[in-house]
Structures are given as C-alpha cells and as structure tokens.
C-alpha positions as CSV (number, residue, x, y, z in Angstrom):
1,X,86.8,39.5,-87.5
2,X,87.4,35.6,-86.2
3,X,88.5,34.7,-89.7
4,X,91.0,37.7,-89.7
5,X,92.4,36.9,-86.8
6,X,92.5,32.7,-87.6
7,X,95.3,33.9,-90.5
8,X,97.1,36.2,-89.2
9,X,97.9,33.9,-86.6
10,X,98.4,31.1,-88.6
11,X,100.7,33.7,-90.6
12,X,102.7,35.1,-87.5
13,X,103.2,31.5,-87.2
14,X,104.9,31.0,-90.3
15,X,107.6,34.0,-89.1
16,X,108.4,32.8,-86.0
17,X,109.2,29.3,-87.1
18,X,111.5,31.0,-89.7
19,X,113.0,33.1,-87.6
20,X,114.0,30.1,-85.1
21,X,115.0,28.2,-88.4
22,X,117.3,30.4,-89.8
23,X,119.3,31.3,-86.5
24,X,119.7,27.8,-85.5
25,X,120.7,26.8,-89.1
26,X,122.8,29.8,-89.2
27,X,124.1,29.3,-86.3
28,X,124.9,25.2,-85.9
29,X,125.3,25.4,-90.1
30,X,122.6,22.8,-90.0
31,X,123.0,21.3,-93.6
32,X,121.6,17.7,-95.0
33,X,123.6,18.0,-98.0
34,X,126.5,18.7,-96.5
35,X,126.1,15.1,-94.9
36,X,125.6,14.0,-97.7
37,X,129.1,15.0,-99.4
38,X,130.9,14.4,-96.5
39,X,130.1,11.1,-97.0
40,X,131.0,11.4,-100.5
41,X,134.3,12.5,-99.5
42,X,134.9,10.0,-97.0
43,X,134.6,12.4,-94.0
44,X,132.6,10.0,-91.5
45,X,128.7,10.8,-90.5
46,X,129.5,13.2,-87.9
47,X,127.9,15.6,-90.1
48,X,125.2,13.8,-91.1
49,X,124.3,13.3,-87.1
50,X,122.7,16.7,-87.5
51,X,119.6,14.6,-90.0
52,X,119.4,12.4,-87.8
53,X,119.3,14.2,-84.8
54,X,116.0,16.6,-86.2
55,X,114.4,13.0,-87.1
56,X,114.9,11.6,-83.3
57,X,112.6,14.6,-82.1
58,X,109.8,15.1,-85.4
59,X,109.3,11.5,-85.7
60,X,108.1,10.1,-82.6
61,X,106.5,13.9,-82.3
62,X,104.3,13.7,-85.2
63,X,103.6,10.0,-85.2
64,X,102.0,10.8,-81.8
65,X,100.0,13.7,-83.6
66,X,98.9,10.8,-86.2
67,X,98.0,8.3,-84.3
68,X,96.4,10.4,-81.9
69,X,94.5,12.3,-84.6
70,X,96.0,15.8,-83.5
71,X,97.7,15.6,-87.1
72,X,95.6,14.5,-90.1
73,X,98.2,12.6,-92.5
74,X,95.5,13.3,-95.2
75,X,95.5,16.9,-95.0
76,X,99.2,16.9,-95.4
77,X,100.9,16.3,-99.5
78,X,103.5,13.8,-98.1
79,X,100.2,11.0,-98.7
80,X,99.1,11.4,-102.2
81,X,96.1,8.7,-103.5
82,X,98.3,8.1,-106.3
83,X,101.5,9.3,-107.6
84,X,103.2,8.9,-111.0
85,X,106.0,6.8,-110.1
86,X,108.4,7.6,-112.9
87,X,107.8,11.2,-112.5
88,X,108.5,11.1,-108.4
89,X,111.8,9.2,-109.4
90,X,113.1,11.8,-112.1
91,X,112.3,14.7,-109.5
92,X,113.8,13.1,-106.7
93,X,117.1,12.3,-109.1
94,X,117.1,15.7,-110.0
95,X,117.3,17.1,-107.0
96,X,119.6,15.2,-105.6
97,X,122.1,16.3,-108.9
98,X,120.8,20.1,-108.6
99,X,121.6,20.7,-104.8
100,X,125.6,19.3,-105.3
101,X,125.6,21.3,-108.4
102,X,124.9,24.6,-106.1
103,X,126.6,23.5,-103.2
104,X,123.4,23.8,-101.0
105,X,119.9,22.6,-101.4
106,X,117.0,25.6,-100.8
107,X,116.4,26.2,-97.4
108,X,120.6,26.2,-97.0
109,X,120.5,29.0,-99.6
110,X,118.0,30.8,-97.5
111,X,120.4,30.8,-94.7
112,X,123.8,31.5,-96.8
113,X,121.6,34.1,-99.1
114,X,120.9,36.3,-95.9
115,X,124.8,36.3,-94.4
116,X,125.7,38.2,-98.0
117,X,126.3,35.5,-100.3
118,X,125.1,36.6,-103.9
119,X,125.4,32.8,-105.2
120,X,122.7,31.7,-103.2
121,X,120.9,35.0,-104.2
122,X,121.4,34.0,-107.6
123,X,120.1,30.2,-106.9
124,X,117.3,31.1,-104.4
125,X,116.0,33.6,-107.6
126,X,116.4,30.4,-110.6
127,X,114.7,27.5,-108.2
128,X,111.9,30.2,-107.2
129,X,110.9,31.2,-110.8
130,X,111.5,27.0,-112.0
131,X,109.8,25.6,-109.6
132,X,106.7,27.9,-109.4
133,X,106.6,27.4,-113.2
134,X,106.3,24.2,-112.7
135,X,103.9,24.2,-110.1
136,X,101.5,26.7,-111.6
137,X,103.0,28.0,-114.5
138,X,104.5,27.5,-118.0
139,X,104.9,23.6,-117.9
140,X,102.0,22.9,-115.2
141,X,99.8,21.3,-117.5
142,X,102.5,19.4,-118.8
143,X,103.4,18.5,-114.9
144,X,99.7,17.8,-114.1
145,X,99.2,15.4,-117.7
146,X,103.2,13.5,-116.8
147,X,102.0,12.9,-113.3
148,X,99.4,10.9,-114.1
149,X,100.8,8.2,-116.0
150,X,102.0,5.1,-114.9
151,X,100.7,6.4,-111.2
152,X,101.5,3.8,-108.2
153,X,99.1,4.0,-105.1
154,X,101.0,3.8,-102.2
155,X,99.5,3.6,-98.0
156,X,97.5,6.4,-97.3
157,X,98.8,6.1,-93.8
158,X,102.5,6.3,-92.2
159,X,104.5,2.8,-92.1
160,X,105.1,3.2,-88.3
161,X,100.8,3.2,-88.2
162,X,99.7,-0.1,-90.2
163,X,100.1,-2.7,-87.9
164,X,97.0,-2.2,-85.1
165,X,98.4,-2.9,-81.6
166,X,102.1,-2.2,-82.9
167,X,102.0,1.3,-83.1
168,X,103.7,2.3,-80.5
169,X,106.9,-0.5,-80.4
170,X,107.3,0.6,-84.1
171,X,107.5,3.9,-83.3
172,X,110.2,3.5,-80.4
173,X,112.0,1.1,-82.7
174,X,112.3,3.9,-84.8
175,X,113.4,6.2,-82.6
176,X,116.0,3.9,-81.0
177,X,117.6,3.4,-84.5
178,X,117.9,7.2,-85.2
179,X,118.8,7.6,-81.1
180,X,122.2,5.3,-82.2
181,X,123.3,7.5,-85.5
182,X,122.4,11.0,-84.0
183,X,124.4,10.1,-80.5
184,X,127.4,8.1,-81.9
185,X,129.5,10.7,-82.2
186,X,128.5,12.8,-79.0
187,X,126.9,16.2,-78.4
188,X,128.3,18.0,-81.4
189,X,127.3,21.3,-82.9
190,X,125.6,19.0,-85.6
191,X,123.5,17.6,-83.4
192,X,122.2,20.4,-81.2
193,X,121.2,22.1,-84.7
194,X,119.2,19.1,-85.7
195,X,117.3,18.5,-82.6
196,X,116.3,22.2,-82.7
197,X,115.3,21.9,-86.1
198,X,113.4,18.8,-85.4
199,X,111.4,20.0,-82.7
200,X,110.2,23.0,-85.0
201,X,109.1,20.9,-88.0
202,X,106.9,18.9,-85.1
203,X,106.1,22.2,-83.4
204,X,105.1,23.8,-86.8
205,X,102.8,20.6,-87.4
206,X,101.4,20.9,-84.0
207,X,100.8,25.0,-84.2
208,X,99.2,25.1,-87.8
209,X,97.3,22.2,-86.8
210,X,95.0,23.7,-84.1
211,X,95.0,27.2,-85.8
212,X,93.9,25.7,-88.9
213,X,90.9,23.4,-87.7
214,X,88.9,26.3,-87.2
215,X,85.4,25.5,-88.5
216,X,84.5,28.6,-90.9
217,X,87.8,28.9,-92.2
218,X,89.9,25.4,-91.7
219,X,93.4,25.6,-93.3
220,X,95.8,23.1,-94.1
221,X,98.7,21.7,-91.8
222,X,102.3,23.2,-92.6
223,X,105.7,22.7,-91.7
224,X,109.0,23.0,-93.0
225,X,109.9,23.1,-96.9
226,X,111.6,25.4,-99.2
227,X,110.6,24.9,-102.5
228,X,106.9,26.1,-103.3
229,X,107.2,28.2,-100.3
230,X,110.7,30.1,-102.3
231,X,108.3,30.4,-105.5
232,X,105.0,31.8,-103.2
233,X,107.6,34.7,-101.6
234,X,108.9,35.8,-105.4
235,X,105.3,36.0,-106.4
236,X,104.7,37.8,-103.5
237,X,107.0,40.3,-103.6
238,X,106.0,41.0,-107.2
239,X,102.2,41.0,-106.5
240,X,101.4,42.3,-103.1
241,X,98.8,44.6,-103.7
242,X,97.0,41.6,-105.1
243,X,97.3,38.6,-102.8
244,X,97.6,38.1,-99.1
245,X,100.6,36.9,-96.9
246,X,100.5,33.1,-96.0
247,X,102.5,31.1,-94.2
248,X,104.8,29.7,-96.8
249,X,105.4,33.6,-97.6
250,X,106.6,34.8,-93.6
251,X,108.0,31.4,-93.3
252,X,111.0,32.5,-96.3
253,X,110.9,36.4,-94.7
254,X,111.6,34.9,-91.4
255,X,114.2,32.5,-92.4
256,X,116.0,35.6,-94.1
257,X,115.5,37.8,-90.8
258,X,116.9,34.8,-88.4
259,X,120.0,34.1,-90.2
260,X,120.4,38.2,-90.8
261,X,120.4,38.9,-87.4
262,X,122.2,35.8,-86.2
263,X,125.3,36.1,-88.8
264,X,125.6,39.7,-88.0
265,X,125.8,38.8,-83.9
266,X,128.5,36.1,-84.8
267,X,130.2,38.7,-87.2
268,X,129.6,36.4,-90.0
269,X,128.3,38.5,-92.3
270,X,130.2,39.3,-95.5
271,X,129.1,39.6,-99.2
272,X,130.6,36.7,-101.8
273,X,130.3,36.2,-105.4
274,X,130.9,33.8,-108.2
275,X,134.7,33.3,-108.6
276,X,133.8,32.4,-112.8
277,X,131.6,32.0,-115.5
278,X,131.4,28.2,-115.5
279,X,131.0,29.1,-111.5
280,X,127.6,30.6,-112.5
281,X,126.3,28.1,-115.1
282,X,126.8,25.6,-112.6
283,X,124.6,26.8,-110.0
284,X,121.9,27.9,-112.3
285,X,121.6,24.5,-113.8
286,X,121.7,22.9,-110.6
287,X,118.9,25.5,-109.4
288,X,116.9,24.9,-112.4
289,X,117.2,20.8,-111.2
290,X,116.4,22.0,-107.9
291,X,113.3,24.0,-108.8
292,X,111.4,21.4,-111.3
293,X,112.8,18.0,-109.6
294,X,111.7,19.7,-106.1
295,X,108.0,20.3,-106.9
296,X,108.1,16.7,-109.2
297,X,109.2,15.1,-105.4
298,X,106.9,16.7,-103.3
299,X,109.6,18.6,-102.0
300,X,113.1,19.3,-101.0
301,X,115.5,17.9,-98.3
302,X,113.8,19.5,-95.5
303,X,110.5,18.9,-96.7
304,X,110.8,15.1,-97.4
305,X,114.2,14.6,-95.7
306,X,113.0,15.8,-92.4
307,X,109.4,17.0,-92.8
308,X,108.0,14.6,-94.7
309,X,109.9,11.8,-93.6
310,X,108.7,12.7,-89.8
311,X,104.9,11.3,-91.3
312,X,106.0,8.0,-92.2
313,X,104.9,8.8,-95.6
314,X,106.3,5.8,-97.6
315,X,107.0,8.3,-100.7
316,X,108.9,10.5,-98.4
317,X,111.2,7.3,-98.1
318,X,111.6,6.4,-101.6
319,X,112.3,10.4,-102.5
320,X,114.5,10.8,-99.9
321,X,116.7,7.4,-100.1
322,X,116.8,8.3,-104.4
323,X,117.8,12.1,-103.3
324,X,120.8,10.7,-100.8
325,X,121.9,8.5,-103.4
326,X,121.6,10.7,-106.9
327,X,123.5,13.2,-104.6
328,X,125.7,11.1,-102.8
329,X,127.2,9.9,-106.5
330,X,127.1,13.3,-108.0
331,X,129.1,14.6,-105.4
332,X,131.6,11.5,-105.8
333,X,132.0,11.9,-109.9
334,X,132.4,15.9,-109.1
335,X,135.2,15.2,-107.1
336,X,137.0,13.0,-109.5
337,X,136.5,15.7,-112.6
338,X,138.9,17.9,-110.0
C-alpha cells in the first residue's frame, strides 16, 4: 500500500506543478523565446527579464539543495559521465532553429495549444511523435550508437560547487548577476512570471526529491521540461490500459488544465489556425527540429534554459548559450527573408 501511495503522490505532484505552470505562463505570457527574438528584433531585454527572473529564484534554490545534499546532481540527466559532444551541439542548434520556425518552443505550445490555438496542436503532436522516436523509438539505436562517439567528460558536479570553501560567494555572485538583468527594467509582468516559474522548477526539485527517496521504491528527481515529458503523455493517451501515469504524464495534463482555466477567466480563449500551406510546413519542420534536437540536448528551453541551468550543470550552459545563439540568428535571417 506504501508504494501506492509513494506514486500517486509523487504523481499528484506532477499536476499541480502543471497547473501552477500553465496559469502563470498563461497568464504573464512567460516565454524564453520570445526574449530571444526580441532581441533579434532589437526590442531591448525587457522581455527577456522574465529568464532571468525564474533563474534569480531556482538557482540559489537548488544549489542550496546540492550542496546541502537535499538534491542529488547525480540522480538528475543535466550531469551525464560522458556526452557526445558533436551530437549535444547539433541538438542544441536544432533546437534553437526549430522553436523560431514554430514561433514557440514546447512548453509555450502547451500553453498557446490549451487557449484554442490548433498550430500549436499541430506542433505539440510532430515534436511528441519526433522526439519520443528518437528517444525510444525508430532512430534510438541510431541515437544511443551517435552519442557515443567523440564523447567529452565534463564535471560531474555544478560549476558554482567545485571550489571547497567558495561555495557559497559563488553562488551569491551568481545571483547578484541575474539580480541586475531580471531588475533593470523594474517589476514588469515579465518578471513576476519568471520568478513564479522559478520558484516551481526549485519547488518541483525539492517535492519529487523527498517523495522519491523512499527506500523500497526510490524515484528519480523531476522538474520542469517539455520534451520527453510531450512524447510520455501521446504514449499515454494511446496506451493507458497498459502503463501507469507518471509525473512527466500529469505534469503536460496539468499544464493543459492551468492555461484552460486561466485563458477562459481572462477571456482569452479563442480557436486559430494556419493562415497557409507554407504556414504549416514551417511549423512541422521546425517541430520535427524541436523533437530530435530536444532529446539530442537533454532538453528544451525550460529544461536546460531554466531547469537545467538552475544545477550548474556545465552542459546545461554550453546547450543553452548554442540554443540562444542558433535561435537568436534564425530569427534575425527570418526577418530579413520578409
């Protein structure tokens, strides 16, 4: 009965943390990407202050699980033993291309796909069926056999961690420098949606962390990412008869329900389409992109932008520095095909 109760838990956990996710993101339009091109566009940062803002409050948060061994970095995918480099780079660059091709990376989909937009339907349903054929699937040999060659071992603990005795200066260094970008352009509705967003990737690590480290049945730590968990909830939906709910699975269902219920409440709701054909080949190639290069990078902008990046991991910098730029120059070439 203990074990029963350990997952159902530890999936109940996965819904509310969606739930929270998709109304805030709903309702602050809480969007990396969108930094990202307005950037591209010569906009300012004021959008991107909403990154920065969920990295002031997971960093320091989960660097304090880390160090004080609440979190296990090991148990987490963000520190691999070794990592094709080459492959990491490719997936990373992808992505980067895929989520400007769509106009939203996964988890923005999430939120768009639940306030009646059937484009993000559309892209939510290609990165799903890509990526999980990636991961497990048609190519996953092929995945498994690229991935290592030419691997690169990389610290199997967070940067902010590897000097003794300067833990804890590193850390506030840190969270000074992301203090400065998140505040610079004051209190905006950017920022509020970030810092609620942050404080659920840490409260996710925290929450799945003591659930999970139950002795007869110990789980892995989870928080926020989009990719494999998009890919879990199609096969899910297909198979339920045959496999249990997890947290990756409630974690989609509530991101769906939160951004429902919150876009209906705002009156946001209303159904949209592609407005051509070129409109739709767009998106599916980008979602395609989105799906391989995702599970290739150990996941998407939430996962390693904010998530993984929250650990210190040093390949959650170098994916999410190659997904900025690969975006960032997409976006900029896009604009001058216009």
């Amino acid at each position: 009965m203990e074990e029963f109760d350990v997952r159902s838990l530890y999936v109940l956990t996965g819904l509310v943390v969606g739930c929270l996710y998709g109304s805030f993101a709903q309702a602050t339009r809480f969007c990396v990407r969108r930094g990202i091109s307005d950037l591209a566009e010569g906009k300012g940062g004021v959008t991107l202050t909403g990154w920065f803002g969920a990295l002031l409050v997971a960093l320091p948060m989960t660097q304090w699980m880390i160090f004080d061994g609440h979190l296990h970095s090991s148990q987490t995918v963000y520190f691999p033993e070794a990592l094709s480099w080459w492959t990491t780079l490719i997936g990373a660059i992808a992505f980067g291309i895929g989520m400007m091709l769509t106009r939203g990376c996964p988890a923005r989909l999430l939120v768009l796909g639940a306030t009646g937009n059937l484009r993000a339907w559309f892209g939510l349903l290609v990165i799903g069926v890509s990526g999980y054929a990636t991961l497990k699937g048609l190519i996953a040999e092929l995945r498994v056999e690229l991935q290592q060659t030419a691997v690169l071992e990389l610290p199997m603990d967070s940067v902010l961690l590897l000097i003794p005795g300067l833990e804890w200066p590193l850390i506030g260094l840190a969270t000074f420098v992301l203090g400065f970008f998140a505040l610079r352009h004051g209190l905006n509705r950017n920022l509020v949606g970030g810092l609620l967003i942050g404080f659920l990737v840490a409260g996710a690590w925290s929450t799945t962390s003591v659930l999970g480290s139950d002795d007869f049945d110990p789980m892995a730590p989870m928080s926020l990412s989009f990719v494999v968990p998009v890919g879990e909830a199609i096969t899910y939906v297909q198979l339920a008869s045959g496999l249990e709910p997890s947290f990756n699975v409630t974690l989609i269902l509530g991101v769906l329900l939160g951004s429902f219920v919150s876009s209906g409440l705002r009156g946001e709701f209303r159904l949209q389409s592609f407005e051509s054909a070129s409109d739709h080949a767009r998106y599916f190639l980008g979602a395609v992109m989105m799906g391989v290069g995702g599970i290739l990078a150990l996941g998407c902008n939430t996962g390693q932008a904010v998530t993984g990046l929250a650990t210190g991991s040093m390949w959650s910098i170098l994916v999410t520095t190659v997904v900025f730029a690969s975006g960032y120059f997409t976006h900029r070439q896009i604009n001058k095909s216009l």
